[in-house]
gemmi code that builds the backbone of each chain (N, CA, C; Angstrom):
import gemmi

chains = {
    "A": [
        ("UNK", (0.835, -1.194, 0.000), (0.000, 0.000, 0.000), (0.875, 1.252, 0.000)),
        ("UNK", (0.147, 1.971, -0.754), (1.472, 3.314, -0.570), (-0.025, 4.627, -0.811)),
        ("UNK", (0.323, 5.714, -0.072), (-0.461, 7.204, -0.818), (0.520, 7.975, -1.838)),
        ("UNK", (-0.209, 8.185, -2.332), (0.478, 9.220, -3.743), (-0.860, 11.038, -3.108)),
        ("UNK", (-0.110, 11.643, -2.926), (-0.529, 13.160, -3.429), (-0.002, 13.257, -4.580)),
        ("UNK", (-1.131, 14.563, -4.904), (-0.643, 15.995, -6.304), (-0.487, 16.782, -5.964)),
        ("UNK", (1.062, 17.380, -6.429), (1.750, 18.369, -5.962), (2.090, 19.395, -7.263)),
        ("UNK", (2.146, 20.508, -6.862), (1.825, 21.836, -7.870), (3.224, 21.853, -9.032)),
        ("UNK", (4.595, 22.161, -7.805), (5.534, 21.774, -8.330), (6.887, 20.680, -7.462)),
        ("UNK", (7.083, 19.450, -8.758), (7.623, 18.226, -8.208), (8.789, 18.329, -7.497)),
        ("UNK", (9.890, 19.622, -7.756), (10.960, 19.547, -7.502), (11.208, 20.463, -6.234)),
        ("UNK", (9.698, 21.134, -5.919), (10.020, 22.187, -4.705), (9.544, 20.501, -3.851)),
        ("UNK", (8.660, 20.100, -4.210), (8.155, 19.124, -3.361), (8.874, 18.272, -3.284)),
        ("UNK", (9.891, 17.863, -4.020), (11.017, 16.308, -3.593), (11.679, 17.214, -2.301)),
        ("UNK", (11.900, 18.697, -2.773), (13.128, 18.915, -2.123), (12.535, 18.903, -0.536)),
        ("UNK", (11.353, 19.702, -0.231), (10.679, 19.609, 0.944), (10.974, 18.032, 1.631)),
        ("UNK", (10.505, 17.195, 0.897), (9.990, 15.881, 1.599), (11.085, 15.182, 2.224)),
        ("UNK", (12.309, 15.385, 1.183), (13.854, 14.653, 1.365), (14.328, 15.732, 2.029)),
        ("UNK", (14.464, 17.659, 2.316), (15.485, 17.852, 3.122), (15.046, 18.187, 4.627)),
        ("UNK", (13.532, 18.642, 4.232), (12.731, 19.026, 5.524), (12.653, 17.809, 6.441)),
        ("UNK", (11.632, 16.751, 5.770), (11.193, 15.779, 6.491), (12.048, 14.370, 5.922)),
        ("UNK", (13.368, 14.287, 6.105), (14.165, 13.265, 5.899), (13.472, 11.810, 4.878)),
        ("UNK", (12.913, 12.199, 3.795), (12.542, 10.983, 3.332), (13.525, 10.695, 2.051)),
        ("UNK", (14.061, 9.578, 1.509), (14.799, 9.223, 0.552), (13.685, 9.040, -0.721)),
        ("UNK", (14.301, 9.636, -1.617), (13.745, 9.753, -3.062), (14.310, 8.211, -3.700)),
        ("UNK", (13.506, 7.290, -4.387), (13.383, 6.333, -4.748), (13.272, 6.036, -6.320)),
        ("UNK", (12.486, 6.853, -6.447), (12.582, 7.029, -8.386), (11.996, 8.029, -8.738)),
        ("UNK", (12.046, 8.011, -10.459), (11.435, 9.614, -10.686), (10.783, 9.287, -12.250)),
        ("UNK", (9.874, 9.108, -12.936), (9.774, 8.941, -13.964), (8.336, 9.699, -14.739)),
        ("UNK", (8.260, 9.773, -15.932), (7.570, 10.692, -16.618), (6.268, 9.359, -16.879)),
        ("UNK", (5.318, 9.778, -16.533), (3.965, 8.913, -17.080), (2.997, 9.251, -18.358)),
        ("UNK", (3.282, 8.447, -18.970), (2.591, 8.535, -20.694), (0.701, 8.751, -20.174)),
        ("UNK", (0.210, 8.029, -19.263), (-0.927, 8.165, -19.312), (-1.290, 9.338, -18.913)),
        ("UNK", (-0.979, 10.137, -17.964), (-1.134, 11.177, -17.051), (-0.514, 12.550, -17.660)),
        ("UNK", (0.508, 12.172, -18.845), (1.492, 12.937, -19.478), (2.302, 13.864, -18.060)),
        ("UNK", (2.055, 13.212, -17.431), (2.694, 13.796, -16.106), (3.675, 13.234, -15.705)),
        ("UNK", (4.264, 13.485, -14.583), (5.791, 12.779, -13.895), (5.454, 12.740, -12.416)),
        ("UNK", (6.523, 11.323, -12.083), (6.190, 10.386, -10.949), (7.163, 10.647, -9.845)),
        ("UNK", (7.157, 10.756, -8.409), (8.401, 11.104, -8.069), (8.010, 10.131, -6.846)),
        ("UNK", (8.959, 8.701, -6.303), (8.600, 8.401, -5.723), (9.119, 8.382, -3.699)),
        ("UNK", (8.874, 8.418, -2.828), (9.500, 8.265, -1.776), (9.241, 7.163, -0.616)),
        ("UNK", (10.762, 7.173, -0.219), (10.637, 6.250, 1.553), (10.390, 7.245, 2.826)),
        ("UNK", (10.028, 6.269, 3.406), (10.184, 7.121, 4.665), (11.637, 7.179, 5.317)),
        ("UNK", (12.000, 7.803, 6.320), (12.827, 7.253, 7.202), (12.725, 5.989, 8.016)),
        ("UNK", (11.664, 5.905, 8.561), (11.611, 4.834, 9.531), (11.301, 3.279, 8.930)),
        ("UNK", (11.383, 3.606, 6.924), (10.806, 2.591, 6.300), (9.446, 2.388, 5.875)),
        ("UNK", (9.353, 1.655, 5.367), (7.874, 1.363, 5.252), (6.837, 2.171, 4.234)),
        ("UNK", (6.682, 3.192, 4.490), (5.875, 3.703, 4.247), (6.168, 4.462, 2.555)),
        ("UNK", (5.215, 4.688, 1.771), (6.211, 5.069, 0.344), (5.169, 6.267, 0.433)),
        ("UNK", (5.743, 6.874, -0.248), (4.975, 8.102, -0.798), (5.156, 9.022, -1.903)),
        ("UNK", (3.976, 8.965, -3.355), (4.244, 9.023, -4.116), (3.950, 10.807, -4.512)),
        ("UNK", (4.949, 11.070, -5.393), (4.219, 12.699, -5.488), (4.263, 12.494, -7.223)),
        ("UNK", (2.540, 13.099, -7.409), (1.675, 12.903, -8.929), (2.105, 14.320, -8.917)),
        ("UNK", (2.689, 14.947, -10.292), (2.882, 15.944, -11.167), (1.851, 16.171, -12.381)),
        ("UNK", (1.257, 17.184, -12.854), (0.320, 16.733, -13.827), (0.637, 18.200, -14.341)),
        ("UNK", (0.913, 18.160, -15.658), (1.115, 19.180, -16.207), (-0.188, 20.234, -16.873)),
        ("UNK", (0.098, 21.460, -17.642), (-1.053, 22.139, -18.262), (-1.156, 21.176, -19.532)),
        ("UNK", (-2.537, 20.821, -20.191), (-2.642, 20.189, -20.826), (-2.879, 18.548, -20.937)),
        ("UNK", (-2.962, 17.946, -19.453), (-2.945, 16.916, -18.951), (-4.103, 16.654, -18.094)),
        ("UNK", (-5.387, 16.198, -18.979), (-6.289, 16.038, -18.191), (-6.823, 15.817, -16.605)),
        ("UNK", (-5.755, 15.445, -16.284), (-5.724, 15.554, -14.705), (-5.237, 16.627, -13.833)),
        ("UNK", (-4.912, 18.068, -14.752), (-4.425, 19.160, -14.504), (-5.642, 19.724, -13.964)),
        ("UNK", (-6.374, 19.592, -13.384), (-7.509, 20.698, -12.540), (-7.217, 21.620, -11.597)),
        ("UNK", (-7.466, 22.300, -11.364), (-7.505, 23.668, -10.729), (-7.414, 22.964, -9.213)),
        ("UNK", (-5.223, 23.066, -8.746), (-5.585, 22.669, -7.294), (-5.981, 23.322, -6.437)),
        ("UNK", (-6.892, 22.274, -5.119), (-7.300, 22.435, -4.350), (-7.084, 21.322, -3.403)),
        ("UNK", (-6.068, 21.770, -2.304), (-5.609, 20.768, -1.225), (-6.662, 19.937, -0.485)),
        ("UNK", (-7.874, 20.718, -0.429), (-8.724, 19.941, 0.160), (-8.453, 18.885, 1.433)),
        ("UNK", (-9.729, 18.333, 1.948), (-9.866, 17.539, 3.017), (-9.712, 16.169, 3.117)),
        ("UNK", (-9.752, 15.609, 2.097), (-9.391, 13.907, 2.173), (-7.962, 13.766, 2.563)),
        ("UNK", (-7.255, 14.360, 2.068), (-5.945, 14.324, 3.260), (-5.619, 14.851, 4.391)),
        ("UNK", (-6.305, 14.922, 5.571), (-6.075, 15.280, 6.583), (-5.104, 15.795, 6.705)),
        ("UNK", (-4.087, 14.918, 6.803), (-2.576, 15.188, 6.558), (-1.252, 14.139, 7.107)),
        ("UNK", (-0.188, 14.304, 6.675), (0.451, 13.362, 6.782), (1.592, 13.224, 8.219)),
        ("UNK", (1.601, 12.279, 8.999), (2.599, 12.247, 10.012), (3.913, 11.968, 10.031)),
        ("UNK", (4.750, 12.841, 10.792), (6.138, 12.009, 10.584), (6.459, 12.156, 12.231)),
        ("UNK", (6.947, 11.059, 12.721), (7.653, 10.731, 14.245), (8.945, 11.175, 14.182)),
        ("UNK", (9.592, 12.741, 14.964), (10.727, 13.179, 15.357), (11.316, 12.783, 16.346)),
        ("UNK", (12.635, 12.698, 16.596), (13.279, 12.196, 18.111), (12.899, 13.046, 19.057)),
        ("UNK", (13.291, 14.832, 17.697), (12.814, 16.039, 19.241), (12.338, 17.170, 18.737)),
        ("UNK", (10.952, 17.181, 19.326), (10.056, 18.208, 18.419), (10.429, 19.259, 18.802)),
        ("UNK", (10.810, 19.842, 19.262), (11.604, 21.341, 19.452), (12.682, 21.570, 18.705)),
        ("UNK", (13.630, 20.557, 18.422), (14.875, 20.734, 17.340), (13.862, 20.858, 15.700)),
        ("UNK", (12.796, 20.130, 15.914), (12.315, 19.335, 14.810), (11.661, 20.834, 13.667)),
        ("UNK", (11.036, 21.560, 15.031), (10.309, 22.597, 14.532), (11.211, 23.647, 13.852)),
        ("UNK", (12.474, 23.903, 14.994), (13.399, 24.628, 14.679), (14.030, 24.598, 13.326)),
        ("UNK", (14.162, 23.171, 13.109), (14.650, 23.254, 11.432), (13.640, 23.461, 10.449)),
        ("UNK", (12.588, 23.241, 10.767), (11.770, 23.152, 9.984), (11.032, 24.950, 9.483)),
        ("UNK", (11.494, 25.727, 10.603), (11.437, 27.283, 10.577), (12.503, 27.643, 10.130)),
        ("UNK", (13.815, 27.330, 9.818), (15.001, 27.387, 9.081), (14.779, 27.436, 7.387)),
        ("UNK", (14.086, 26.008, 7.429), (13.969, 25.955, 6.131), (12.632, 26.681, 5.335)),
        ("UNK", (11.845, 27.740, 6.145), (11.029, 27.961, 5.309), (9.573, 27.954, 5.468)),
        ("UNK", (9.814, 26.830, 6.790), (8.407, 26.056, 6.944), (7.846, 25.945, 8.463)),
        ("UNK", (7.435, 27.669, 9.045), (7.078, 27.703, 10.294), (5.502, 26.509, 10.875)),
        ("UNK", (5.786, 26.380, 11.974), (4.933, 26.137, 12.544), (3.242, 26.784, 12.538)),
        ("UNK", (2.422, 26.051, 12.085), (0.727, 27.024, 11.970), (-0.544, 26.668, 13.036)),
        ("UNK", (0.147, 25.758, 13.445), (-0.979, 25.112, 14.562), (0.067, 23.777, 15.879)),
        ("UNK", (-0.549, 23.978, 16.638), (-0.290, 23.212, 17.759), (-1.222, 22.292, 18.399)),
        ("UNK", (-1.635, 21.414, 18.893), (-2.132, 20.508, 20.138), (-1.659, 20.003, 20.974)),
        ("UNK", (-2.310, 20.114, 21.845), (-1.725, 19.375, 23.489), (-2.476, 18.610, 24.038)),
        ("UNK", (-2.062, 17.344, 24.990), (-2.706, 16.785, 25.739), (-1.956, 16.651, 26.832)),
        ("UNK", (-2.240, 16.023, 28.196), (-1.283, 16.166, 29.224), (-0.018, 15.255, 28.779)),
        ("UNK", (-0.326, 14.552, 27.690), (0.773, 13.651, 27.230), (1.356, 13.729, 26.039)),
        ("UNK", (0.640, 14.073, 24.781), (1.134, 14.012, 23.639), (1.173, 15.845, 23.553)),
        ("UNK", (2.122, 15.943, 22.229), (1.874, 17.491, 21.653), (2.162, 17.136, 20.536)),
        ("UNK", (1.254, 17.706, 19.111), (1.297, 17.424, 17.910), (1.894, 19.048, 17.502)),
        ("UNK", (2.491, 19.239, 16.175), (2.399, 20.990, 16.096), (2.512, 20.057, 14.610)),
        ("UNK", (1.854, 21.374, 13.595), (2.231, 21.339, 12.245), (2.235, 22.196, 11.203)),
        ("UNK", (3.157, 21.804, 10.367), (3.631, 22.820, 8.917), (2.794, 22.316, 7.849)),
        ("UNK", (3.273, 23.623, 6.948), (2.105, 23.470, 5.747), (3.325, 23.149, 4.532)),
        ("UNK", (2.989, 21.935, 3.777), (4.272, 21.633, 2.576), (4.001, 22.786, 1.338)),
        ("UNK", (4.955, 22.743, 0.365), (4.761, 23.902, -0.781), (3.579, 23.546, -1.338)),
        ("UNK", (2.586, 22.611, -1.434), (1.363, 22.473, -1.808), (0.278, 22.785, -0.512)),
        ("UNK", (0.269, 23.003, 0.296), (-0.586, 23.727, 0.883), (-1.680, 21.979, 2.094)),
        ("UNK", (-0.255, 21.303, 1.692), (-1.394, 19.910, 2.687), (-0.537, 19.899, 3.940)),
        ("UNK", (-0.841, 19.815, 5.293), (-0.967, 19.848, 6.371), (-0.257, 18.796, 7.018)),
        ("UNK", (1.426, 18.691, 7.615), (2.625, 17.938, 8.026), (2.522, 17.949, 9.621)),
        ("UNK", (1.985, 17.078, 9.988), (2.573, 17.204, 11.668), (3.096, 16.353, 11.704)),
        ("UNK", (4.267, 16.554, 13.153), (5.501, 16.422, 13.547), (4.764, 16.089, 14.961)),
        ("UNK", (5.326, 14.705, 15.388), (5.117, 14.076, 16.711), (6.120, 13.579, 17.056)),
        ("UNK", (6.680, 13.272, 18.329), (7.852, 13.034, 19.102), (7.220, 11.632, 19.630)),
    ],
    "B": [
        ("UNK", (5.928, 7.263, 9.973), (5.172, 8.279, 9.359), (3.883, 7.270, 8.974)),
        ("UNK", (2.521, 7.688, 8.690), (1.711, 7.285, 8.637), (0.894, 8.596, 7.939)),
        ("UNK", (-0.131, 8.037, 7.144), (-1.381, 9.342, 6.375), (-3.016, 9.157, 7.210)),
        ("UNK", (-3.318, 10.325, 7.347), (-4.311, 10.709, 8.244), (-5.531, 11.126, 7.129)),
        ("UNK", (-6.429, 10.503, 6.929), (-7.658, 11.053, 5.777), (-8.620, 12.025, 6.477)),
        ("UNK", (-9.399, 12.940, 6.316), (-10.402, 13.387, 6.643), (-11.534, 12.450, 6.329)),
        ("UNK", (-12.392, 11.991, 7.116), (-13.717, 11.258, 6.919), (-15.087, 11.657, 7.010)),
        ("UNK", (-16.287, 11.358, 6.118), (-17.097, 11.836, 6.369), (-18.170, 11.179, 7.590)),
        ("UNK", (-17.763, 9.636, 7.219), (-19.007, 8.763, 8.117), (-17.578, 7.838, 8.586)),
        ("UNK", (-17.762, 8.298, 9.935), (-16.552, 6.979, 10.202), (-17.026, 5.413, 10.433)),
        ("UNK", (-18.053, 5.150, 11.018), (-18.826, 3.395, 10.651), (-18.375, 3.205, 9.189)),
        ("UNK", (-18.923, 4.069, 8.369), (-19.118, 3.145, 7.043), (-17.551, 3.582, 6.200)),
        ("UNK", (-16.748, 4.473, 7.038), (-15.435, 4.510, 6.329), (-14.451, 3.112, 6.663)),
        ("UNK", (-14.701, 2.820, 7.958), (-14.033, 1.587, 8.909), (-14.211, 0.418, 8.310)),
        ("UNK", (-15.818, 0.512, 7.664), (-15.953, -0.533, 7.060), (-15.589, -0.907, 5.643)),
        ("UNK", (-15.582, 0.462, 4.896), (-15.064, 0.130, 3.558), (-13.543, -0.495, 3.629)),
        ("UNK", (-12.900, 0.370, 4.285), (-11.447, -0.096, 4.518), (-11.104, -1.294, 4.847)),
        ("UNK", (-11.914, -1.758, 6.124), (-11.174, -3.630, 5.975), (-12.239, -4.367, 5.612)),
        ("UNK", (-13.446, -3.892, 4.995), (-14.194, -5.334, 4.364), (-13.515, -5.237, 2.730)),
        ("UNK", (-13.753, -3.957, 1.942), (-13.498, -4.117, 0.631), (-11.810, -3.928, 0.549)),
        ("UNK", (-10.914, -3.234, 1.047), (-9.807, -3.271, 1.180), (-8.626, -3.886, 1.887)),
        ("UNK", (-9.318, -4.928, 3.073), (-8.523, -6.076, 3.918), (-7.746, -5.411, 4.910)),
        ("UNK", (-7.943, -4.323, 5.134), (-7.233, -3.242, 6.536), (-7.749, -3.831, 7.493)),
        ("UNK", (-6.663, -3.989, 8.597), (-7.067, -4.273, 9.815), (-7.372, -2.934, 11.280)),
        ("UNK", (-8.671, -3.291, 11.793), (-8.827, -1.763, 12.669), (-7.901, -2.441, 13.533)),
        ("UNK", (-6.655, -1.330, 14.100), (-5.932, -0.968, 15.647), (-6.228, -0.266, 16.207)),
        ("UNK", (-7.509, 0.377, 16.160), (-7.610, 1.066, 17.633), (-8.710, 2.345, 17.150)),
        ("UNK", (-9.772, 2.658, 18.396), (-10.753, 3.826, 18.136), (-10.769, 4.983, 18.811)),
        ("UNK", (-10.225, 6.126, 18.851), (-10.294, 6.473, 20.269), (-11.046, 7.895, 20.036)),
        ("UNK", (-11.944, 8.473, 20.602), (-12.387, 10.203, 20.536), (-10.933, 10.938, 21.090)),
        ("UNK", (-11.177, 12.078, 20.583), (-9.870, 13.044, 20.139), (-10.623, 14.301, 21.215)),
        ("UNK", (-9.897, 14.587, 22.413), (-10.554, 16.123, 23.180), (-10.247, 17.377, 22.245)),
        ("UNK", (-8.970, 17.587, 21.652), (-8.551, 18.883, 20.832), (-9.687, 18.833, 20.100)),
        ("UNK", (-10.149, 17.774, 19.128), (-10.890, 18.171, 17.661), (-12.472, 17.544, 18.291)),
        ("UNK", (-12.820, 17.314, 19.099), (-13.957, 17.058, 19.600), (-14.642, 15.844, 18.728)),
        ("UNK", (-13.343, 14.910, 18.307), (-14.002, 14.183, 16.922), (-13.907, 12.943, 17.578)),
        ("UNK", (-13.518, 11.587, 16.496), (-13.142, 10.487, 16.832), (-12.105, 9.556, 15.662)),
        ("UNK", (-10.979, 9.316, 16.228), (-10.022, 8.664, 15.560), (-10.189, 7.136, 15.059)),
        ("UNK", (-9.591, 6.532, 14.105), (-10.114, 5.132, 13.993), (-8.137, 5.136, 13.008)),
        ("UNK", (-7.727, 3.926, 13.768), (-6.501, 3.448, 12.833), (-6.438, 2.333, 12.077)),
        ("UNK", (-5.794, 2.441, 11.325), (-6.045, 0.900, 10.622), (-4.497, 0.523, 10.318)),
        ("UNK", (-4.253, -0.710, 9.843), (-3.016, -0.621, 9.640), (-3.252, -2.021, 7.931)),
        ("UNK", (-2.524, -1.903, 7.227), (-2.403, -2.348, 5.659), (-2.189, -3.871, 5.922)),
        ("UNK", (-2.769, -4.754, 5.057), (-2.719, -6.036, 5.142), (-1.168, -6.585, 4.692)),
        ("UNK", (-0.228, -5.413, 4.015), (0.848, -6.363, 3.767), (2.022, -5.755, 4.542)),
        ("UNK", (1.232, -4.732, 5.920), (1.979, -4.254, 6.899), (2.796, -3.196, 6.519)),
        ("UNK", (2.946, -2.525, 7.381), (3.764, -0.906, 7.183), (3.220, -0.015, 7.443)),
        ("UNK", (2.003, 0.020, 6.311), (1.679, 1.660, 6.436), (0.129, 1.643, 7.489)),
        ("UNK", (0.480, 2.264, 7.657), (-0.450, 2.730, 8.563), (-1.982, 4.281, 8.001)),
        ("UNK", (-3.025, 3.970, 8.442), (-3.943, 5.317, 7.572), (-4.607, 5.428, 8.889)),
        ("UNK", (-5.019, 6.988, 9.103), (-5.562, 6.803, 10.090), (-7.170, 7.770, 9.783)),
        ("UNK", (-7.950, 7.535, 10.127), (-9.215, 7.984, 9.864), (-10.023, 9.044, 10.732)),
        ("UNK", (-9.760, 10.270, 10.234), (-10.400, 11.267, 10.939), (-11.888, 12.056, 11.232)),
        ("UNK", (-12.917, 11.440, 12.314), (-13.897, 12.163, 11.687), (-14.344, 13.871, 12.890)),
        ("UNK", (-14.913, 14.806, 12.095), (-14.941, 16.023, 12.935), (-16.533, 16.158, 13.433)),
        ("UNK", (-17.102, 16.179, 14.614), (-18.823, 16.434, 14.036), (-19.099, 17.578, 14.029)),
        ("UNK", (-20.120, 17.879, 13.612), (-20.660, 19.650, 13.941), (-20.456, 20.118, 15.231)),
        ("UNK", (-19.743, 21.339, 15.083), (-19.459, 21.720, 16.223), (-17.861, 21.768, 16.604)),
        ("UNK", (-17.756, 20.862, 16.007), (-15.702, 21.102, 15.984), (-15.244, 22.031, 15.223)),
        ("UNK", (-13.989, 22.434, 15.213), (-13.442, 23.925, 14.409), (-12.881, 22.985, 13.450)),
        ("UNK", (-13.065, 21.985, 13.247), (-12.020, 20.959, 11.943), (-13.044, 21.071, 11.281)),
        ("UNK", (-14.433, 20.782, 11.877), (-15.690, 20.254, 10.891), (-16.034, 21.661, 9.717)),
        ("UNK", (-15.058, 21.553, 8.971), (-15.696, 22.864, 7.506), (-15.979, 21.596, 6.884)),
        ("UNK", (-16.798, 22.345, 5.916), (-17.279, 21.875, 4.747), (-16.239, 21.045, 3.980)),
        ("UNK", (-16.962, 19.521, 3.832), (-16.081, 18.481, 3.059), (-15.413, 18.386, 1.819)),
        ("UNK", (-14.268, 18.907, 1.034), (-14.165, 18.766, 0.023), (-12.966, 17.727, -0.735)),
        ("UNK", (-12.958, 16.577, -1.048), (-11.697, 15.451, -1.038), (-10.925, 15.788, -1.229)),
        ("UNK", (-10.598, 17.156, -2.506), (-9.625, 18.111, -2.854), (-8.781, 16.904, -3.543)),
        ("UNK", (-7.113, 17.859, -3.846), (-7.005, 17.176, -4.716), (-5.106, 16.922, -4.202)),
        ("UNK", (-5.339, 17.186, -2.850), (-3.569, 17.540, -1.825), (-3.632, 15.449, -2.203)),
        ("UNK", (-4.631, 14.928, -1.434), (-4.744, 13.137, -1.663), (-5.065, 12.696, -3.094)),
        ("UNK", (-4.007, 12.260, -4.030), (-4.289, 12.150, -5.173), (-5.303, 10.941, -5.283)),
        ("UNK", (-4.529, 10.069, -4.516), (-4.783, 8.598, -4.152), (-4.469, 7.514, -3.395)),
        ("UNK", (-5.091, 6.781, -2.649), (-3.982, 5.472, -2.067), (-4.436, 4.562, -2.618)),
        ("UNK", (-2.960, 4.045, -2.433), (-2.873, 2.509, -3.849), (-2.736, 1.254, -2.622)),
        ("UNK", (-3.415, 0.012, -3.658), (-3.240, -1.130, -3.098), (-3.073, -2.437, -3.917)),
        ("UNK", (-2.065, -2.743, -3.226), (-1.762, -4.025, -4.401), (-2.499, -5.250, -3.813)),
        ("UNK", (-3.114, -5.745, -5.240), (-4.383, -7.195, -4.934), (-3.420, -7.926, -6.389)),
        ("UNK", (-3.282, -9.236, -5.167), (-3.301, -10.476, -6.369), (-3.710, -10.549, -7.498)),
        ("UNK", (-4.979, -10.065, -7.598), (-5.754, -10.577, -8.950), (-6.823, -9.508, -9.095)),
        ("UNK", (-5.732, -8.615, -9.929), (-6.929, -7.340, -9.855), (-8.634, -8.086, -11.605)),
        ("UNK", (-8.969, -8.876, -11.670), (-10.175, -9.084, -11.765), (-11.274, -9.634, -10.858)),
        ("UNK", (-10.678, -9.993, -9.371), (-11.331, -10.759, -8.566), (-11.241, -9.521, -8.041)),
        ("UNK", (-10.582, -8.597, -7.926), (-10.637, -7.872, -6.363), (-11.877, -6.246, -7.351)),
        ("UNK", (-11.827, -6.133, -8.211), (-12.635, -5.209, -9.301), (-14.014, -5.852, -9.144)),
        ("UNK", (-13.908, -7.060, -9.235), (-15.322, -7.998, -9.204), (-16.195, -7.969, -7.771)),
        ("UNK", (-14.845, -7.901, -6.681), (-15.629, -8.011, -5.127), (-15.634, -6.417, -4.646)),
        ("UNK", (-14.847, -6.084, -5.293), (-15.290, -4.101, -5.092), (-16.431, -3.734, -5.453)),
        ("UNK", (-17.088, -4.286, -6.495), (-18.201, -3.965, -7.640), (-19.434, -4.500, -6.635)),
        ("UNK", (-19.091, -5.709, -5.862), (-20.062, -6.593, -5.596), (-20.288, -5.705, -3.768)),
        ("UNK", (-19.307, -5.072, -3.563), (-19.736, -4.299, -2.139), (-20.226, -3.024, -2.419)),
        ("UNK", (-20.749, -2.782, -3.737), (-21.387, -1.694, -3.941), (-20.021, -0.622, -4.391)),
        ("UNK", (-18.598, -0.266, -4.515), (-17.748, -0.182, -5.053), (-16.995, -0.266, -6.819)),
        ("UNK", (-18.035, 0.235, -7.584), (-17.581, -0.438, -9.164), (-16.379, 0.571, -9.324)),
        ("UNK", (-15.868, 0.376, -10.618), (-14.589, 0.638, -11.225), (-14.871, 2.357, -11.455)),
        ("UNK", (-14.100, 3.658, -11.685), (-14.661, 4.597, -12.081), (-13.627, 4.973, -13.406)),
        ("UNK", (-12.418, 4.073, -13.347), (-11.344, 5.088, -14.370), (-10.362, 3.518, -14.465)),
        ("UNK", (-10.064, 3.342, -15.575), (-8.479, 2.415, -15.127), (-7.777, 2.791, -16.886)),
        ("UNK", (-6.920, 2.815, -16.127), (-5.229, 2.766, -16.630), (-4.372, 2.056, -17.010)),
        ("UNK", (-4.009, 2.231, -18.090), (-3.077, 0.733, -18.943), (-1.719, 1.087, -19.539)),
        ("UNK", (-0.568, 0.983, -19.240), (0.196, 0.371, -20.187), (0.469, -0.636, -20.735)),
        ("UNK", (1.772, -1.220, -21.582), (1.690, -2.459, -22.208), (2.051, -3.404, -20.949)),
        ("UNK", (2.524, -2.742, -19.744), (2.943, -3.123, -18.453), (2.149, -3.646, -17.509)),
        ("UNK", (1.719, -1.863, -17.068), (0.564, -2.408, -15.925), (-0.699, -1.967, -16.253)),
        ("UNK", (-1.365, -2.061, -15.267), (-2.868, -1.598, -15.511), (-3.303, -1.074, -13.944)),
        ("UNK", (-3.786, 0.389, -14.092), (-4.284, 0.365, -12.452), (-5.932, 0.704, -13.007)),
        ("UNK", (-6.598, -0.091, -12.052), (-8.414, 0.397, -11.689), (-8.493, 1.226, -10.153)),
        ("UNK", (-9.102, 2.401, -10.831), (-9.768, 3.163, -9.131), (-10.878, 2.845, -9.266)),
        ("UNK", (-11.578, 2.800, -7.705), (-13.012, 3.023, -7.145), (-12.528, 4.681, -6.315)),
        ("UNK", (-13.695, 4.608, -5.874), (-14.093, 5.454, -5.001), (-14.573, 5.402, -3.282)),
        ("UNK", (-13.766, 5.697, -2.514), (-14.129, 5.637, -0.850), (-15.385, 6.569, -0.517)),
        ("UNK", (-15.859, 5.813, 0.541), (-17.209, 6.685, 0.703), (-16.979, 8.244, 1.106)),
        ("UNK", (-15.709, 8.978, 0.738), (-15.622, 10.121, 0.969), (-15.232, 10.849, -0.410)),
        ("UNK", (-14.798, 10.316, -0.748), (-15.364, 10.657, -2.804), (-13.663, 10.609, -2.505)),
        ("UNK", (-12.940, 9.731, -1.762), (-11.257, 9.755, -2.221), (-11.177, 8.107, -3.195)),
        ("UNK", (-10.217, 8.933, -4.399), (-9.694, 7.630, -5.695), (-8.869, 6.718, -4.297)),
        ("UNK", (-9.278, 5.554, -4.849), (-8.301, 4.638, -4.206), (-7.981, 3.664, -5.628)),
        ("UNK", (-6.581, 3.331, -5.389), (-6.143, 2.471, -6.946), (-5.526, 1.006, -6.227)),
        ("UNK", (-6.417, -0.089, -7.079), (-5.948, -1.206, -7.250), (-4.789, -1.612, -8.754)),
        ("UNK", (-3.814, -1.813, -7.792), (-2.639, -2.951, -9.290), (-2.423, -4.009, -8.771)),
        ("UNK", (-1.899, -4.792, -9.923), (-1.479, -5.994, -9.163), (-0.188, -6.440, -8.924)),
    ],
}
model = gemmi.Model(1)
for chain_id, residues in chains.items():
    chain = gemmi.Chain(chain_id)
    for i, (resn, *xyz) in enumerate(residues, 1):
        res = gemmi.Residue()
        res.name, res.seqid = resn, gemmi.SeqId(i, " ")
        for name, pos in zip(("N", "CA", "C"), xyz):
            atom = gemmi.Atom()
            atom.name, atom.element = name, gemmi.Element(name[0])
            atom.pos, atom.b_iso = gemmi.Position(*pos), 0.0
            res.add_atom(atom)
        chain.add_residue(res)
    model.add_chain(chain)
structure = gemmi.Structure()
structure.add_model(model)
structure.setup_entities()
């Protein structure tokens, strides 16, 4: 099983995913059906793949984005969410929301497509 | 890392997921921040993890539903994508789009929250 998002542009978005949120880029290829291009990723911790859909002007699947709600959004587990945030405001990508419980604290960034990254320890 | 969906009906999202898709539920719990209720599942060939978000009226999450287009899709690999097209069809689930090269072939349905989900084999 893997999720694939659509992302506006592929190469702001590899760079986000691999320098922000440590994921290794896996392949990259141009799709005849979609006339679009494929960019694929690992996680760090494994497992998990995640694909980013490119769809160009002229490519029927080019619709007018809208990040919308079916992706809630995606999680990644930090060693230390205070270093975690810190780089992540380095690179570009402040903090927009927080939660707390007496036990957990979630906080999260928004990727160059506008879908919703929290960071849990 | 794990992907978090926005849901509209969480019963009948829980259920699409491991009757027509073979996900196993890990766990249900109501959420105090979002006044909602969480549901996890985890992938039959292990790893990834999805977790299912629903908001009710009255929560500051609960806006207006739109699948958008941040979740392109989540993919799932079935043995025998004519048996698994056939028992999608047969849970009320038919085909809406599929995709061919001389390679592969992917078929989407549709989740009861209007998100593409893609079967390959």
């Amino acid at each position: 099983m893997y999720t694939g998002i659509r992302v506006k542009d592929l190469d702001r978005s590899i760079d986000f995913y691999t320098r922000v949120l440590g994921m290794k880029l896996t392949g990259r290829a141009k799709i005849q059906a979609t006339k679009g291009e494929v960019a694929g990723l690992a996680s760090e911790d494994g497992g998990h793949e995640l694909e980013l859909n490119f769809y160009p002007k002229g490519s029927r699947f080019a619709t007018r984005y809208l990040a919308g709600h079916g992706l809630d959004h995606l999680a990644f587990r930090v060693e230390d969410i205070d270093r975690a945030i810190r780089e992540a405001e380095e690179a570009g990508y402040p903090p927009v929301l927080e939660m707390k419980t007496e036990k957990s604290r979630w906080v999260y960034i928004v990727d160059p497509n506008g879908i919703y990254i929290e960071l849990f320890a």
